[in-house]
C-alpha positions, 0 to 999 in steps of 0.5 A: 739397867737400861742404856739410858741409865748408864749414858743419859741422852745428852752425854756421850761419855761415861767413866768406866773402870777410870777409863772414859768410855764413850757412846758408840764404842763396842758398835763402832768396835764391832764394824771396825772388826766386819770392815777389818775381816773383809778381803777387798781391803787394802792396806792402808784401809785394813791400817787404819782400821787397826788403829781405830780398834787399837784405840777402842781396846782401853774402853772395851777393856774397861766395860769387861767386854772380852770377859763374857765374848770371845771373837769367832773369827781366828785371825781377829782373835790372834791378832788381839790376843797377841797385841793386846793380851785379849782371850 
């Protein structure tokens, strides 16, 4: 399967498991993660990070994508295990 084949060029969303699942999310995931583990961050950054991956958790769920990866990082790991029941 090709990206293409599951969201064309000139549509943004995709319906997954019945969840719209929108292009970009796991990228957008991922750098919210690397933001999110940074030291230098203040609080009201590090929240505001937390809602956006908050807020991707249903799409990721939907694509399985916590069936085939798990997050390297211990910290990351608990916190999502812990609010979102992620392994």
């Amino acid at each position: 399967m090709q990206p293409s084949d599951l969201l064309p060029d000139n549509q943004n969303f995709a319906q997954i498991n019945g969840v719209n699942v929108r292009k970009g999310t796991i990228g957008a995931f991922m750098l919210n993660c690397n933001n999110w583990l940074d030291p230098t961050m203040s609080q009201y950054q590090r929240a505001e990070l937390e809602q956006e991956i908050r807020d991707s958790i249903p799409a990721l769920k939907a694509l399985g994508i916590f069936d085939f990866f798990q997050l390297k990082d211990l910290k990351l790991q608990q916190w999502l295990y812990n609010e979102f029941h992620i392994q």
